[in-house]
N, C-alpha and C positions, 0 to 999 in steps of 0.2 A: 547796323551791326557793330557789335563794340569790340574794340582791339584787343587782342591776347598776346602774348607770347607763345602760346602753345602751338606747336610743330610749325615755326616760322624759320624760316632762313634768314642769319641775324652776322652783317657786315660789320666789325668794329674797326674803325680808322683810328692808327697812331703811327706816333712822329717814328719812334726808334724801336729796335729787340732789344734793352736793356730793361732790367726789372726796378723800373721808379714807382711812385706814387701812383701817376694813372694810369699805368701798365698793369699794375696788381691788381688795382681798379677794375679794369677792364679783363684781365683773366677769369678774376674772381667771378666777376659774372658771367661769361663765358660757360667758366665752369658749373655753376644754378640754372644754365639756360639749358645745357643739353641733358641734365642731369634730371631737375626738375619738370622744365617743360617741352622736353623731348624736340631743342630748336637743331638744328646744324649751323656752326659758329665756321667762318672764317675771318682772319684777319690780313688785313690790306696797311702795311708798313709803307711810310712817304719817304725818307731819307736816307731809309740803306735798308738794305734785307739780309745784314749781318743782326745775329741774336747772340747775345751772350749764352753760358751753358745753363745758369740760373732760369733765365727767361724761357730758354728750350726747354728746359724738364720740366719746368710749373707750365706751359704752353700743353703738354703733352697730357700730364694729368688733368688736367682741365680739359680736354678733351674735344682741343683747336681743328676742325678741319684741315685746314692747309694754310701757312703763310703769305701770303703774295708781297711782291715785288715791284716795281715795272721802270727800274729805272728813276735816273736822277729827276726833282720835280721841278717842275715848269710852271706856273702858274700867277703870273703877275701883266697888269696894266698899268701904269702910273697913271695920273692925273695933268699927261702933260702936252705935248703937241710936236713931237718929234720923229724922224724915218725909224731909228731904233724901235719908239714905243710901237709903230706898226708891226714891225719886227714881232715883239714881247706878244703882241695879239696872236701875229700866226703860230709862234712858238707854246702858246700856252692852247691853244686849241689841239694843235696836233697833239703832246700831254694827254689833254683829255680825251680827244678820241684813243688813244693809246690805253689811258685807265677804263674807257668805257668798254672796250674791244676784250681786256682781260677779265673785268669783274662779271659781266655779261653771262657768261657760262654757270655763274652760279646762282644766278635769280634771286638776287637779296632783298626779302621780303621788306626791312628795316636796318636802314644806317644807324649806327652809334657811333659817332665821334669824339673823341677825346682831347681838348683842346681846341685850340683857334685856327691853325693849318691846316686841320683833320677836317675840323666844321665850315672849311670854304669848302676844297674837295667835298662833302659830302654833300653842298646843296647842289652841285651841277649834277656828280651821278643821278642824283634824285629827280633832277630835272631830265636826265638822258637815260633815263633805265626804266625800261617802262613795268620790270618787275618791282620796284620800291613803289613802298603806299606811304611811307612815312622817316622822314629825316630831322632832323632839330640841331641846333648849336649849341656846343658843348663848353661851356666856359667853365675853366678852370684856374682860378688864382692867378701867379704871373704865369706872364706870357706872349709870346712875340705879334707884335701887331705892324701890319704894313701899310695900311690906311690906302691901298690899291684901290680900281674901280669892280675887280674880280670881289675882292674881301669887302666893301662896299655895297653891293647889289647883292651879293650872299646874307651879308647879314640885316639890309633890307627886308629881304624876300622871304625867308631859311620861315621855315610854318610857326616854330617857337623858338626860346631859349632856356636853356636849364642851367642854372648856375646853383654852386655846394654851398656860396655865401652870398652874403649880401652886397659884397664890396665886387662880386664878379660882375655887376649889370651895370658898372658904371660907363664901359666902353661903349654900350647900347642908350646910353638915356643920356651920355655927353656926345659924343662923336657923332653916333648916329639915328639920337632923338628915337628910338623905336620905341611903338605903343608900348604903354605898362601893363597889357593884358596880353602880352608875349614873353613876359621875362615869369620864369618858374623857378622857387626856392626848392632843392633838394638834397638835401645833407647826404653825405658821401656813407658809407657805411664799412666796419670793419674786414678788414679782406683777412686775416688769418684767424684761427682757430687756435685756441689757447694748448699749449704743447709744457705740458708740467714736465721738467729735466735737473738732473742734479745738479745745485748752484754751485757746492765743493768743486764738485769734480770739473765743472767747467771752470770755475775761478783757477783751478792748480792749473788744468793744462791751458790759462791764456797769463798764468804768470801773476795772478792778482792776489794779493793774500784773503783766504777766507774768512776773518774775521772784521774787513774794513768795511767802510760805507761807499757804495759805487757808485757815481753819478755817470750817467750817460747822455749821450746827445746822439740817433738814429738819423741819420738827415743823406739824401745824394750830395758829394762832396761838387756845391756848386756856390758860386762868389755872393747867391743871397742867402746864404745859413751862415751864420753868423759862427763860427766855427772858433775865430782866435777871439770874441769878446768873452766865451765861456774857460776859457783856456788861459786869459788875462787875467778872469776872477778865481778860476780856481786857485791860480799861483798867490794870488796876494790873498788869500784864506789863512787866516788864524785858528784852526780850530785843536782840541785835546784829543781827540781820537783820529786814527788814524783812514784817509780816505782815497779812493783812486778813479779818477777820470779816466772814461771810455770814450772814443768815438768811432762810430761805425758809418761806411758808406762804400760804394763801388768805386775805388780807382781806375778801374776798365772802360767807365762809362763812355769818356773820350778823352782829347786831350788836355784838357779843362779841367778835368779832376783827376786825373795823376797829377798834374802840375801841384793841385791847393793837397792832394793828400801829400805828396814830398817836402812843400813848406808847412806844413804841421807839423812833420816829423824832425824837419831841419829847426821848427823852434822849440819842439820838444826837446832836443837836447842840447839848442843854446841856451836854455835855463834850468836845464841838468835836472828835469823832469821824468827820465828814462823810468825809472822804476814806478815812477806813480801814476805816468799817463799811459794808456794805449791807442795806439791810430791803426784802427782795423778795416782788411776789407773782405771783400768775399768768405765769409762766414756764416753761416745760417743766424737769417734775426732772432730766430727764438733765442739761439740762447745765450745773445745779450740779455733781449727781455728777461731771462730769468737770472740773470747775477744783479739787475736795478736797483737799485733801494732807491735811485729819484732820476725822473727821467726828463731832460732839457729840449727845449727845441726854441733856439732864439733866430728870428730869419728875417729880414726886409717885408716879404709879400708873401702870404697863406691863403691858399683857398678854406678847403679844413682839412688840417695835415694827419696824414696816415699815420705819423710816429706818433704825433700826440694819443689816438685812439687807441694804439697799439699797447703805450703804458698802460692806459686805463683797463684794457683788458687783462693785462698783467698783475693790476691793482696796486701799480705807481704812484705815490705823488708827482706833480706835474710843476715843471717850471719854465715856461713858454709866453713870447713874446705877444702882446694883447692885439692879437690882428681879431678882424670878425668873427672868420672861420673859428678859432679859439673859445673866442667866448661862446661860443655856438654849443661847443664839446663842455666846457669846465665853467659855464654860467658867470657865476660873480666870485670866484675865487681870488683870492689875496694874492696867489701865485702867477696872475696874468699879469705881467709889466713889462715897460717898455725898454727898450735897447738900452738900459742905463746900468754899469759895471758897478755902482755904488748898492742898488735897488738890490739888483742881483746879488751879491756878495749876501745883503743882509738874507733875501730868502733861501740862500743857499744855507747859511748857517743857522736858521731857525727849522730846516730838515734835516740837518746833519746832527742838533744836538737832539733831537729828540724822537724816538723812536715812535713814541705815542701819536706824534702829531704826522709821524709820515704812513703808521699804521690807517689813522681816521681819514685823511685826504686820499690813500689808496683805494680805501673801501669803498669812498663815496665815490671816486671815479669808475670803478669797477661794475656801481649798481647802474652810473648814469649813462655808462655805455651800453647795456645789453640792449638798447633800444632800435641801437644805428647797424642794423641786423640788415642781412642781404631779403630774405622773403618781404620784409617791410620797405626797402628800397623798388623791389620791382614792383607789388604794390602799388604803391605811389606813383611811379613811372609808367606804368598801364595805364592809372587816373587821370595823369598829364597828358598822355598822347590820347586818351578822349578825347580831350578838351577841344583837338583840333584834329579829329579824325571823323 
C-alpha cells in the first residue's frame, strides 16, 4: 500500500521558535498538510520552547496542533573510553525515554526533521514509537555536526536522506560513506505568497526616499551572511543616481544577532551612512520585498536559500553568492558570484544603471520560480518516501 499524507499525524522536529529559513519551511507545510490533507501537525522544539511572537502567529495560522517542549537536550556519545562518556550514555537515554514518554500521546504517523539535531532525534523516536512508519534525515545547508556515536548509527541506519542540494550529501558520502541510493535531491519550495503593498508608502514610512534604487540583503543576522562585504561595496559605489541599502533580519533571534545587528549599525554610522542605509528588524518581509528593485544574499554556506526565492517571487533581479543551492534557483546567471567586493561592485552597478536589465532578470526569475511550489514539493516527497516504504 502506497504512502499518503492524507489524514496522517505528522511530527516535525526543530532546533528553535524563531522564524528562520527552515522554520518557515517547516510551517509552510504544516500549514498544506492540515489544510490540504486533512493531517494533525505537531511540533516538537529541541533547544527551548521559547517562540518569538512572529513564529507564534504564523504557527497558529498554519494551524499547529500543539508545541512541545521537554526540556534542555541530551543526546551525545563520543568516540571515546572514559567514566564521563558512560555518564553521557545514561544521560542521553533517560532524554530519550523522556522524548519518547511525551511524544507517545500523539501517535505520529511520520517524523519530518529539519536539520541534523532534529534528524538524530528522529531516528530513535522512530525506532521507539511504535506508531511512526516512516522517518528520514533532513539535511539542510550549514549546520552543526558532532560526529558522536548517537549522530553516527542515525545517520547509518535513518531509512533515507533528503537533502534541498547537492552539496548537502557530502557529510553522507565523506564521513559516513552511506549508499548512493539513500541520498534524495529535493528543492525547498517557496514558503510565502506574493502580498502586492504600496512601495511609496512603505519607502516614506521606513525613511527611504521614493524615487531611489533599493538594494536589499533578507538573510537571519548570523556570522555566515555576509553582511559588512555588501555594506563595504555599497559604500565604495560610484553611481549617478541616487540609492539605499536595506538590510533585514531578527535581532531577537539570540545573542548572536543582536550582537552582528548592533555592529552593523555601529558601522553604519562610522561611515556616516545613516541616511542611506537601513539595519531592520522585526518587520514584515513583505514589505521589504516590495520597496526591492535588487535583491543580495552573499553567505559562506546555502542549502537553497529562502530570500533568494523570495525575490524571485517578487520578480527581483538577484545577486547572490554561487553556492549549489543557488545555481539550482538562478541556473547560469551572470549574477551568481563569488565572495569577491570587486565582482560585486561591478554587478551591482550594471542593476543600478539600468532599469531594462533589472526589469528582464526579475521577470525571468519570477517565471523560474513558479515551479518550486508546495503541492509539487509534497508530491515529490510522497515519491520519496515510496521509495522506501
Amino acid at each position: 500500500m502506497s504512502f499518503s499524507f492524507d489524514n496522517k499525524n505528522v511530527l516535525l522536529v526543530l532546533n528553535h521558535g524563531g522564524l528562520g529559513g527552515c522554520e518557515r519551511q517547516a510551517l509552510g507545510l504544516a500549514r498544506y498538510l492540515t489544510q490540504k490533507k486533512d493531517c494533525q501537525v505537531t511540533i516538537l522544539q529541541i533547544y527551548s520552547g521559547f517562540q518569538t511572537e512572529e513564529y507564534k502567529a504564523y504557527a497558529k495560522c498554519c494551524h499547529v496542533k500543539e508545541i512541545l517542549y521537554f526540556g534542555e537536550p541530551y543526546l551525545i556519545f563520543r568516540k571515546e573510553w572514559s567514566f564521563k562518556n558512560i555518564k553521557r550514555l545514561k544521560w542521553s537515554f533517560q532524554y530519550l525515554w523522556k522524548l519518547r514518554q511525551g511524544v507517545k500521546p500523539y501517535k505520529p504517523d511520520i517524523i519530518i526533521p529539519f536539520l541534523n539535531v532534529p534528524s538524530k532525534l528522529a531516528y530513535y523516536l522512530y525506532k521507539s514509537l511504535p506508531s511512526v512508519k516512516v522517518t528520514f534525515w533532513h539535511q539542510l545547508g550549514a549546520d552543526t555536526r558532532k560526529g558522536d556515536w548517537f549522530e553516527t548509527i542515525a545517520a547509518h541506519k535513518t531509512p533515507f536522506v533528503i537533502g534541498n542540494a547537492p552539496n548537502c550529501f557530502e557529510m553522507f558520502q565523506t564521513q559516513y560513506k552511506v549508499s548512493k541510493n539513500k541520498l534524495n535531491l529535493l528543492p525547498q519550495y517557496v514558503t510565502l505568497e506574493k502580498v502586492a503593498k504600496d512601495s511609496n508608502s512603505i519607502r516614506t514610512s521606513l525613511g527611504i526616499p521614493v524615487n531611489c534604487v533599493v538594494i536589499g540583503m533578507i538573510a537571519q543576522y548570523r556570522s555566515d551572511k555576509y553582511f559588512d562585504l555588501l555594506l563595504d561595496a555599497y559604500h565604495q559605489l560610484h553611481v549617478d543616481i541616487d540609492i539605499h541599502l536595506v538590510f533585514l533580519g531578527n535581532k531577537n533571534n539570540n545573542a548572536s544577532s543582536l550582537q552582528i545587528f548592533n555592529d552593523l549599525n555601529e558601522k553604519v554610522k562610522k561611515l556616516k551612512l545613516e541616511d542611506r542605509v537601513s539595519v531592520l528588524s522585526n518587520i514584515p518581509v513583505e514589505d521589504v520585498l516590495n520597496i526591492l528593485d535588487i535583491g543580495v544574499l552573499l553567505s559562506q554556506m546555502e542549502g537553497m536559500p529562502n530570500s533568494v526565492m523570495e525575490y524571485m517571487l517578487y520578480s527581483v533581479p538577484v545577486i547572490a553568492t554561487n553556492h549549489i543551492g543557488c545555481q539550482q534557483l538562478l541556473t547560469n546567471s551572470e549574477f551568481l558570484i563569488p565572495n569577491d567586493i570587486d565582482l560585486l561592485k561591478e554587478k551591482l552597478k550594471k542593476l543600478i544603471d539600468s532599469k531594462e536589465i533589472r526589469m528582464k532578470e526579475g521577470n525571468f526569475n519570477r517565471n523560474r520560480i513558479l515551479k518550486f511550489n508546495l503541492p509539487n514539493y509534497v508530491c515529490e516527497l510522497e515519491k520519496i518516501i515510496n521509495k522506501y516504504t
